[in-house]
matplotlib code that plots the C-alpha trace (Angstrom):
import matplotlib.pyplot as plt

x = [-83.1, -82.7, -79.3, -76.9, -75.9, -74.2, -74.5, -71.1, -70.6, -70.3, -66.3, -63.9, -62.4, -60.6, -64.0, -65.6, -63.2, -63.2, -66.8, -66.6, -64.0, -66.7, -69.1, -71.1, -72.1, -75.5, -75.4, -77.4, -76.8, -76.4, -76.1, -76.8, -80.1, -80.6, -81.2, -78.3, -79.5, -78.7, -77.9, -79.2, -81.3, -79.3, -76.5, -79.3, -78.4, -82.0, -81.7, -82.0, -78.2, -76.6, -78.6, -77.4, -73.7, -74.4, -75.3, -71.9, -70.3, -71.2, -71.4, -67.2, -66.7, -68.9, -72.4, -75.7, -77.7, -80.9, -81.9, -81.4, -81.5, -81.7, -83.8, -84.4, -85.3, -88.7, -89.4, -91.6, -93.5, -93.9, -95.0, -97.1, -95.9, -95.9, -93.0, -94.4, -95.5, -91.8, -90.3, -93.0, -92.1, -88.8, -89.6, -91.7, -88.8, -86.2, -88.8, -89.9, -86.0, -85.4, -87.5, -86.0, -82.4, -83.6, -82.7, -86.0, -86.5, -86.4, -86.2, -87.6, -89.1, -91.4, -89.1, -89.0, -85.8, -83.8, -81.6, -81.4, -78.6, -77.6, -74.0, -72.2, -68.9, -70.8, -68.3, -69.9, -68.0, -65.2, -64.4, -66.4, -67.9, -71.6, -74.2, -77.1, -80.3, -81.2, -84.6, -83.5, -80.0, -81.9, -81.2, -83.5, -83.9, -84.5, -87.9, -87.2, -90.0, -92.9, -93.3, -94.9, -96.0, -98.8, -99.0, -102.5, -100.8, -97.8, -100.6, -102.3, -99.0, -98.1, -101.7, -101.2, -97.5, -98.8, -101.7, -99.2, -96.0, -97.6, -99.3, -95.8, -93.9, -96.7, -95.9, -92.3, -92.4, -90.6, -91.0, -91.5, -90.3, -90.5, -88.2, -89.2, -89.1, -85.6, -86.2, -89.7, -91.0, -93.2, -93.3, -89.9, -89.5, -93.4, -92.8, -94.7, -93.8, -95.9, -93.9, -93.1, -95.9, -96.1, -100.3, -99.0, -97.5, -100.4, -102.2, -99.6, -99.8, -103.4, -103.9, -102.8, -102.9, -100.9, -98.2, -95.4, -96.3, -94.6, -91.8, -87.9, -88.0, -85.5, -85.0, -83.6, -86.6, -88.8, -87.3, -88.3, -91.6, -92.7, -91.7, -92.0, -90.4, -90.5, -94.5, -94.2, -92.0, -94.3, -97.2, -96.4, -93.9, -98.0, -98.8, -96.0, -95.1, -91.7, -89.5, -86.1, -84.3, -81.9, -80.5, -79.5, -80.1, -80.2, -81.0, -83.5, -87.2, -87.7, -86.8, -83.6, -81.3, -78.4, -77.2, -75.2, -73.2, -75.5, -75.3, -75.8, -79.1, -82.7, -83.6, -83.6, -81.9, -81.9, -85.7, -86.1, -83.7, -86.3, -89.6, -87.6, -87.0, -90.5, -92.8, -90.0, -88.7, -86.1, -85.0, -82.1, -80.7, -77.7, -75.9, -76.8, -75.2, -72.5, -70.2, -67.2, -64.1, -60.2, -58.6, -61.3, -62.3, -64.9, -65.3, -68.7, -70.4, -72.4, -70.7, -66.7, -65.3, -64.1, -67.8, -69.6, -67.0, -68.1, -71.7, -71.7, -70.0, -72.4, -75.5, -73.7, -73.3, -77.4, -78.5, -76.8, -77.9, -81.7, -81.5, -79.0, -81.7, -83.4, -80.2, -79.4, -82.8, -82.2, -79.2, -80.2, -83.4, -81.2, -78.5]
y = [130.4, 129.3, 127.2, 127.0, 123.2, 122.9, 120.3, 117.2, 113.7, 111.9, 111.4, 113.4, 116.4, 119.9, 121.7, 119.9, 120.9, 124.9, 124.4, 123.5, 126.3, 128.7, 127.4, 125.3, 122.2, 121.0, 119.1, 118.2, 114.6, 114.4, 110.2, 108.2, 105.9, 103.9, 100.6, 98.2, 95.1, 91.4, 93.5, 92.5, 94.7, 95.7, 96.7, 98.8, 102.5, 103.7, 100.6, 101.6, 100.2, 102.3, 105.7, 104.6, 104.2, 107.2, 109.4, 108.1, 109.3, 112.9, 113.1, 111.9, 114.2, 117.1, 117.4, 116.1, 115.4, 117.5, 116.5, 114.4, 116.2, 112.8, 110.7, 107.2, 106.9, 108.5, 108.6, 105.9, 107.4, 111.0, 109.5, 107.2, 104.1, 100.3, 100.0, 103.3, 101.1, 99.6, 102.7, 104.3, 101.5, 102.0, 105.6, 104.6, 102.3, 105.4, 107.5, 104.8, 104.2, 108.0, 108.3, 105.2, 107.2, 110.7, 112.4, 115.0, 116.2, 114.6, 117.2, 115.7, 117.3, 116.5, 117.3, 115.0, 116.9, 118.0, 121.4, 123.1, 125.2, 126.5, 128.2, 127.4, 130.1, 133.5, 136.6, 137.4, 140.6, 140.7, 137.5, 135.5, 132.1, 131.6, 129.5, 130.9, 129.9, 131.3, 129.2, 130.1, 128.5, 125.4, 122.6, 119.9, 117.4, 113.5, 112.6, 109.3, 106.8, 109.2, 112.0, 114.5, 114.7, 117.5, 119.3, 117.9, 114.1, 115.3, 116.4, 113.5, 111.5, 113.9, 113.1, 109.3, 109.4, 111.8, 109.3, 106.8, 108.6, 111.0, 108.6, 106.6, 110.0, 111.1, 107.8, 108.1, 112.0, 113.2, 116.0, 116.0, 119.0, 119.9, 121.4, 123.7, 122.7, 124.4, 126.7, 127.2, 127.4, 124.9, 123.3, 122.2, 120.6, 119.5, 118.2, 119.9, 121.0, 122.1, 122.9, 126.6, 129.1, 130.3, 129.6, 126.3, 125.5, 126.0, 123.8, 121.4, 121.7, 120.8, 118.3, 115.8, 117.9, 116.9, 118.2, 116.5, 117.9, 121.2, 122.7, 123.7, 127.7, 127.4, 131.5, 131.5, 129.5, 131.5, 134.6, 134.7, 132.9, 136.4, 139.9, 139.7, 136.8, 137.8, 137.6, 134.4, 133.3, 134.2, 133.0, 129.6, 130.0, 131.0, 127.6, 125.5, 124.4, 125.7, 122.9, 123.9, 126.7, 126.6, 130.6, 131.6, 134.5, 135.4, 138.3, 138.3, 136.2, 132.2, 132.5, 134.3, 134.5, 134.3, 133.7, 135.9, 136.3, 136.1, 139.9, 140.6, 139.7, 140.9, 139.9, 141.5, 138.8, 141.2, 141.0, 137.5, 136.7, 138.9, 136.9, 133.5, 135.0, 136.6, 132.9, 131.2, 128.7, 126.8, 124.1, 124.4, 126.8, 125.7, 128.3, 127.2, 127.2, 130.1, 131.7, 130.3, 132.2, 132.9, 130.4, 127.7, 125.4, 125.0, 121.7, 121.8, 125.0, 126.1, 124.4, 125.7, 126.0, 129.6, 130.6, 128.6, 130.0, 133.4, 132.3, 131.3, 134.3, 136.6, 134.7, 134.2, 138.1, 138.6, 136.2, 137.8, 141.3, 140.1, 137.3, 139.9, 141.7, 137.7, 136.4, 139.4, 138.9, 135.0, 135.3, 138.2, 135.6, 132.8, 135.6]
z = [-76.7, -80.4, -81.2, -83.4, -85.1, -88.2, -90.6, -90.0, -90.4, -87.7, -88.3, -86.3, -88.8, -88.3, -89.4, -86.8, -84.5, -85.6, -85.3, -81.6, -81.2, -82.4, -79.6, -81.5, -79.8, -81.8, -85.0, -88.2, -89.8, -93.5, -92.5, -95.6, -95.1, -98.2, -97.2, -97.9, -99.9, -97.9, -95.0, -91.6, -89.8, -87.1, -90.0, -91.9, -91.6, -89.7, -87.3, -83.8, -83.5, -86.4, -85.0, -81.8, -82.6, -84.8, -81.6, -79.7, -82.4, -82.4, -78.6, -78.5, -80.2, -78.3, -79.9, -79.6, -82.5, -82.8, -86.5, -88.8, -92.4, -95.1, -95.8, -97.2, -101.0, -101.1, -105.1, -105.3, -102.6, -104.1, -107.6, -106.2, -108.1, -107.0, -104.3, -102.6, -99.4, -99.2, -99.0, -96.6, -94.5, -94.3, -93.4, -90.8, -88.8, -89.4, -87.0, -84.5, -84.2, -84.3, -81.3, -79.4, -79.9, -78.8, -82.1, -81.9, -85.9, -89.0, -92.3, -95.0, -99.0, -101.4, -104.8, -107.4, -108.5, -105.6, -105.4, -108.0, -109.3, -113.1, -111.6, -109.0, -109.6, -109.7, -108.1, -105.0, -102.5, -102.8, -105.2, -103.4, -105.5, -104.7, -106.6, -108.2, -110.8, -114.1, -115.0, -118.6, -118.3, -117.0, -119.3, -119.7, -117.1, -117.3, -116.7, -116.6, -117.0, -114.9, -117.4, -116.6, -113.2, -111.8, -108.4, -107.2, -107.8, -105.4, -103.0, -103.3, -102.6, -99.8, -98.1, -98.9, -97.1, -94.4, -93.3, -92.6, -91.3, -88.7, -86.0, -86.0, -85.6, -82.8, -81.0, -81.3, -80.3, -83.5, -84.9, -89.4, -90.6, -93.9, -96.4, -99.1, -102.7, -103.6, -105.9, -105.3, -108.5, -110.5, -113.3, -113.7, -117.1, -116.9, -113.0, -110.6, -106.8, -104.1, -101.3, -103.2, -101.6, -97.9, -98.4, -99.9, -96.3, -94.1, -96.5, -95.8, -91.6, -92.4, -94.3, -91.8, -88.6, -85.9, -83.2, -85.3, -88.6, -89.1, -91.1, -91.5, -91.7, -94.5, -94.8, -98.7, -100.2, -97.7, -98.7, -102.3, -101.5, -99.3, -99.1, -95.1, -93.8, -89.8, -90.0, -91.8, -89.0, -86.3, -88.2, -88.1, -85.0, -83.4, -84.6, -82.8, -86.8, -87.1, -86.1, -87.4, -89.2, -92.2, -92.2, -95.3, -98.1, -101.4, -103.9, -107.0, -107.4, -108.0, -111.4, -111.4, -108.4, -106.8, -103.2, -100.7, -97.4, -94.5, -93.9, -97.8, -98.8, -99.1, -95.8, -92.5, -90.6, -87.4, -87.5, -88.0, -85.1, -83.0, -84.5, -83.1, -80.1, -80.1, -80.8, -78.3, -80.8, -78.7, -81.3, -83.7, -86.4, -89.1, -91.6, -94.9, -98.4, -97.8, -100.2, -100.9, -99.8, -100.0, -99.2, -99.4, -102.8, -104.4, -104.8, -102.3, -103.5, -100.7, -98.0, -97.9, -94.3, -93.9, -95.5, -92.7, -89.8, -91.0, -90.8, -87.9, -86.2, -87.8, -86.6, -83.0, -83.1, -83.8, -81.4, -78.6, -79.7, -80.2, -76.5, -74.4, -72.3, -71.9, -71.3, -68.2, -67.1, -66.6, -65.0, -62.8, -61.4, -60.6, -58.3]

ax = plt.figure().add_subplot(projection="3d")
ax.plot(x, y, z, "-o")
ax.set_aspect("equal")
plt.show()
């Protein structure tokens, strides 16, 4: 049966606590990993020691740690510039240690600019703040020193990293999921990204392929990438590629949108529930950027407390509709 984590530091807190009260006992790390310069490696943040004291963390506090969703810088790596084989590197002893702790799933992107929002305030039901993106309102972004940067480079990048990362992940049994590019739409300000098209995912799965190279099912980059997101589901849930699941909606197309309350978007969240349940994905399943509600702030658009409570009722309430009749059946073979 699919489960439900949310996303928590590994510090103690009240939402952690209402989380638990809601019968959620899986989490997602947002841990920091840059490396710390002159620190020793046992004090570096992917040492096996700091994922390890990471772990009894969570688990004091009454959840087990099924992914971990950052990552160590990675830009190098994407552009392809000198320093890329440092950074791989340093990829490549987060996994092996990953493994070595028992933390199954890594999410990881290819974006050279990350998320992507031009509001974050927009009245939603009922008052409601949630974020949105107007590619017009997009101002101009800082290329930095790369300029302009195309897709086939990212690809070629992507293979590059790929080539290395994968037989260290297949050795150390953890699973590389990747995250869309958020929104999926390219160019951005003459940068391309590749992870936008549900065609551009298989390509993905193989061009390195392997049992650890797969992808997080996040539903609101999915959902403007396809008109039928339950057969996307079970296309690559067929596959075994569908390692993790960010459940979330929104309303418009890639250039223009907006996003909603679980229960208030474009996509049939009953049905996808069923295509989980239908390819037996078993791993994990975290609300993801909700509206912001009475009572709540702001100041984290996407992520507000009472929003994720919410969430997580809802999707508590379709899983048992869409797992009872598996659920009565398992527990009337074990009577």
């Amino acid at each position: 049966m699919i489960k439900i984590a949310e996303v928590l530091p590994p510090e103690p807190g009240p939402l952690a606590r209402m989380v638990r009260q809601c019968g959620v006992n899986h989490v997602v790390s947002p841990v920091r990993l840059d490396p710390i310069p002159g620190a020793a490696p046992d004090d570096q943040p992917y040492s096996l020691t700091s994922l390890q004291r990471l772990k009894a963390a969570y688990e004091e506090a009454g959840f087990s740690v099924d992914v971990i969703e950052s990552r160590p810088p990675l830009n190098l790596a994407k552009l392809g510039l000198p320093g890329r084989d440092e950074e791989i590197g340093v990829t490549c002893e987060l996994i092996r240690n990953m493994g070595k702790a028992g933390i199954p799933v890594w999410c990881y992107e290819w974006m050279i600019y990350g998320w992507l929002r031009t509001r974050t305030g927009i009245e939603s039901r009922g008052g409601a703040r949630v974020t949105g993106f107007d590619r017009e309102l997009l101002p101009t972004l800082d290329l930095e020193d790369h300029g302009e940067v195309t897709e086939e480079h990212l690809w070629e990048t992507l293979h590059y990293f790929l080539e290395r990362v994968v037989p260290v992940a297949e050795e150390a049994g953890v699973k590389l999921a990747m995250h869309p590019d958020d929104p999926p739409l390219s160019p951005i300000n003459g940068v391309g990204r590749i992870m936008r098209t549900v065609g551009n995912f298989q390509r993905l799965i193989d061009l390195v392929p392997s049992p650890v190279n797969g992808i997080t099912m996040c539903q609101g980059n999915f959902a403007l990438m396809t008109d039928d997101l339950p057969s996307v589901i079970r296309d690559f849930g067929r596959q075994k590629k569908v390692f993790f699941v960010h459940l979330r909606d929104v309303r418009g197309v890639p250039e223009r949108f907006q996003e909603t309350f679980h229960d208030n978007g474009k996509t049939d969240m009953l049905e996808c529930m069923k295509a989980y349940r239908d390819i037996g994905f078993e791993g994990v399943l975290r609300p993801d950027h909700v509206p912001t509600m009475e009572g709540d702030r702001n100041d984290d658009p996407g992520y507000s407390s009472i929003g994720r409570l919410y969430a997580i009722g809802y999707i508590r309430g379709l899983r048992e509709a869409v797992y009872a009749r598996t659920a009565k059946d398992l527990r009337t073979s074990t009577n």
